[in-house]
N, C-alpha and C positions, 0 to 999 in steps of 0.2 A: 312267342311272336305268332299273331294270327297270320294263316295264307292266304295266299292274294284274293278268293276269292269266298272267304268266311268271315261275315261281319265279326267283329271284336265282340259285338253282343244282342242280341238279338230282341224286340219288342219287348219278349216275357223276361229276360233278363232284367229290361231297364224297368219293367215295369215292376218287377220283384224288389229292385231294387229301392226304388218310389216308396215303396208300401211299408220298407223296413225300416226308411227314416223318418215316415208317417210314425211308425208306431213308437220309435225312439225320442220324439219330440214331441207327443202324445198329451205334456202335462204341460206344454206352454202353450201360452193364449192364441186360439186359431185365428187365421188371418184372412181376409174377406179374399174371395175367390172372384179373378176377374173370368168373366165368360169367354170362351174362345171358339171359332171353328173347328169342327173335328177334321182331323185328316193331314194334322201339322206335323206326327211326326210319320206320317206314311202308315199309320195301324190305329183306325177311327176304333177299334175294339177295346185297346186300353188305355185309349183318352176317355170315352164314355163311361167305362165303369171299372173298378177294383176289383177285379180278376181273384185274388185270394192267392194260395199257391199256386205257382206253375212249374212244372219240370224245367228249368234252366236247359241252353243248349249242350251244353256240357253235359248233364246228367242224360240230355236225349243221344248223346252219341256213345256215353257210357252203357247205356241201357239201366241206367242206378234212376234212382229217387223212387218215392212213393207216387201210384197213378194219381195224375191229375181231374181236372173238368175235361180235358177232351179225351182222354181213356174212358171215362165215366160216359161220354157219347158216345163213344166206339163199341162199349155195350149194350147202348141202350136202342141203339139205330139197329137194320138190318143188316148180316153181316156181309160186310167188303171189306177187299183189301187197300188199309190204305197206310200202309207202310211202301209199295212199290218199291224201288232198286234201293233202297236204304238198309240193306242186309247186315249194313256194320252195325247200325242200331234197331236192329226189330223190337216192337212193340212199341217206336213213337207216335205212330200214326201220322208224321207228317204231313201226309194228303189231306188228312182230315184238319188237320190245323192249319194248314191254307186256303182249304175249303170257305171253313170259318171265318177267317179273317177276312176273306172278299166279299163273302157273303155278305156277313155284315156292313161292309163299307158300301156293298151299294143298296142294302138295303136302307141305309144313311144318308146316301145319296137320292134315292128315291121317296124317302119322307115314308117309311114303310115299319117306323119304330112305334111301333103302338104303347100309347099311356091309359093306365085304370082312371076311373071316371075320378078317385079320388085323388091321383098324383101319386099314389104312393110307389105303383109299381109300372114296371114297361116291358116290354118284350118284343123278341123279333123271330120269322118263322125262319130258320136253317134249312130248310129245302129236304129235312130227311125226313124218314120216316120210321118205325118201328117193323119187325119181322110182320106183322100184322096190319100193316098200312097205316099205323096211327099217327097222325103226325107230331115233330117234335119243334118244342119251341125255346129258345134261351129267356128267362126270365131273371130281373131285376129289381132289384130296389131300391128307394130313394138312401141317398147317402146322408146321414145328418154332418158329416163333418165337411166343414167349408176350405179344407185347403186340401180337400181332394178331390178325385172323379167325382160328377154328379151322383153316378147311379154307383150298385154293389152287385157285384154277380150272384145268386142265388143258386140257382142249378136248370138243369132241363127237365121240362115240363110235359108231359104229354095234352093232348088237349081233351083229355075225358080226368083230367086230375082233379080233384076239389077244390083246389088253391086258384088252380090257374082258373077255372070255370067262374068262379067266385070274382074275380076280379076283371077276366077278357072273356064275355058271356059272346055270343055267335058277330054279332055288330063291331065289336070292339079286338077282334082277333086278325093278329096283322097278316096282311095277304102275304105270298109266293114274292121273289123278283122278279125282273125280267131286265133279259138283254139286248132285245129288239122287239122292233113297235110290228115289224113283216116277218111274220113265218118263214117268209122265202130267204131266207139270209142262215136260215140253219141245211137249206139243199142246196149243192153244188149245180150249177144249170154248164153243163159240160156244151150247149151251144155258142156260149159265148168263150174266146181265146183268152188262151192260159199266157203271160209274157212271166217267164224267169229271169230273176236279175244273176245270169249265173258268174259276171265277173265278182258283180257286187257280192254273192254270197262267198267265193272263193277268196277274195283280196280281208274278207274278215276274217283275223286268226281263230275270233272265239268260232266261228262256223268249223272254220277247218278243223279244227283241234277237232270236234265231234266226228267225222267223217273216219274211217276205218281205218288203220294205223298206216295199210300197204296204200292209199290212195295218198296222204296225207305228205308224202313227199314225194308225189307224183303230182303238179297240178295239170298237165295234159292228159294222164289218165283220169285224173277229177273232175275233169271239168266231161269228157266223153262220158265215163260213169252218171255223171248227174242228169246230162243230156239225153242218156237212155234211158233212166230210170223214170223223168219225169213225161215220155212218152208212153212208157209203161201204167204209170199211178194212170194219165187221162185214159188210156184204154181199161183199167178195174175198176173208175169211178161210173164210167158207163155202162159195163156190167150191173155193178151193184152202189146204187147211189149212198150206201151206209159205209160205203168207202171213205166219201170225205167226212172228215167228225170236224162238229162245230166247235167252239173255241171263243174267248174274251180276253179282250185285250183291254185293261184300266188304262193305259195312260193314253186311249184314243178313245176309248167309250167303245168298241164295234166289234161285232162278231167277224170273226175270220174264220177261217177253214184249213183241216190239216189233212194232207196229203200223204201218202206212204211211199218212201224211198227207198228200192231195194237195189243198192250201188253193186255188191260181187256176184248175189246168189239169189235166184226170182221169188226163192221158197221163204229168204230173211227180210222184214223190214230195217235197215240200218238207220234209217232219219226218216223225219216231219217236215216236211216241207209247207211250213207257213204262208196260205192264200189269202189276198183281200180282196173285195172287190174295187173296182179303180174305172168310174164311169160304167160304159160296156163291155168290159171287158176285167180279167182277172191277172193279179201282179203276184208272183213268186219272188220273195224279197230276201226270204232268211231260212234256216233250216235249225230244227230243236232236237237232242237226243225223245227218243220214244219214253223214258222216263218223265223228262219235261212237258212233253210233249202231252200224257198223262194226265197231269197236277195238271196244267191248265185247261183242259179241256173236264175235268171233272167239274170246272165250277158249275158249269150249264145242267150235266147231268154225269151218270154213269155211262160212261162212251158204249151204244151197241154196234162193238163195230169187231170183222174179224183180224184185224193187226194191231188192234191198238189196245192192249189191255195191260193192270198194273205190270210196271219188269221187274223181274226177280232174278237174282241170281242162279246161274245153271244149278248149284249145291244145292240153294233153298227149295226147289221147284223138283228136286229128283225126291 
């Protein structure tokens, strides 16, 4: 039985799964493929194209199977750590495979999937780059069979490759994302007032649950806790504005901003204190472990900030 909060299967799952009754049914007559919008099942990456094998979730918590496509980027990009607090399964890379999935959705979203002049191939730019600043790009091709994905994952591409030059010459090579049209959405303007919804974050179990185990059946100490700390975050982000790290939210389109929560000890960040802006002024709504906290704030960039970096377990990290 799956727990409460581990999907039954996961994108690459079903998608794996997709691929294997493709190929078991391989000799009966294909059936005309009706078009659809990408983004129906929540993962525009393997509605667009046949992924090949992928590490199953199972094998990603195992640490079993043979490396994938996104192991294969995880070598091929500059090295970071994007396994973060996942110390059960080291070597998933799941940062990096969430990375990917947004990336592409909104480079999907933004009309940012570049096609070769002749159709045959497409590609999109993953935001990385190589130890040498080259950057990388996932490349595709067309799929001849019609009751699958249009496109077929190929591999990643650098952009001095012969394939790739051959087909996406300087014109034709798909730009960066982006997640705002104002630079100023990525700095925190500590002139304008902070409102914390601090019942609202408390009266959520899943907040509470994240909160330090000694606060957690304390809500009067929690709620004092929280109230100090987010006086504290406004005095470090004024200090040093790389305090607050920017962030994207999909199911609103809008960059937000994370805060660091130090609840028992001024030396530990314990939580993320999720910011939007809300007119003129700024709404504290919900709070994310520093792991989560992480994963989403990589999608923009690599966080430069001094609290917020991949978490590791104390064993991994000695």
């Amino acid at each position: 039985m799956a727990t409460e909060n581990r999907p039954l299967a996961s994108p690459a799952d079903l998608a794996r799964l997709k691929q294997h009754f493709d190929s078991a049914t391989s000799a009966s007559p294909p059936t005309q493929r009706s078009p659809r919008p990408l983004g129906l099942s929540g993962n525009a990456l393997y509605e667009y194209a046949h992924m090949g094998k992928v590490r199953s979730s199972v094998n990603l918590r195992q640490g079993a199977g043979d490396p994938d496509l996104f192991d294969r980027l995880a070598d091929v990009a500059e090295p970071e750590n994007w396994d973060g607090r996942e110390a059960d399964s080291p070597g998933g890379n799941h940062i990096l495979r969430n990375y990917i999935r947004w990336t592409f959705e909104r480079a999907h979203q933004q009309d940012k999937i570049s096609t070769s002049s002749d159709g045959s191939y497409s590609a999109f730019n993953t935001g990385l780059a190589t130890a040498r600043q080259e950057t990388i790009y996932g490349l595709f091709r067309h799929n001849d069979r019609p009751d699958s994905q249009p496109w077929v994952f190929v591999d990643w591409r650098l952009e001095s490759k012969r394939d790739f030059m051959d087909h996406f010459p300087p014109s034709l090579r798909p730009d960066f994302v982006t997640y705002t049209d104002n630079p100023a959405d990525y700095i925190y303007d500590w002139r304008r007032e902070l409102v914390v919804s601090v019942d609202h974050i408390l009266d959520d179990q899943g907040n509470l649950a994240r909160f330090p185990a000694t606060l957690q059946g304390n809500p009067h100490l929690a709620r004092m806790a929280l109230k100090g700390a987010v006086v504290a975050a406004e005095d470090r982000v004024r200090r040093n504005y790389k305090t607050a790290v920017p962030t994207w939210y999909p199911a609103q389109d809008t960059v937000q901003l994370l805060l660091p929560l130090s609840l028992l000890d001024a030396s530990v960040v314990d939580l993320a204190l999720v910011v939007s802006r809300q007119g003129e002024f700024y709404r504290g709504h919900t709070v994310l472990t520093t792991a989560m906290a992480y994963s989403n704030a990589r999608l923009l960039a690599r966080p430069d900030s001094d609290w917020l970096q991949p978490a590791v377990d104390e064993e991994a990290a000695s």
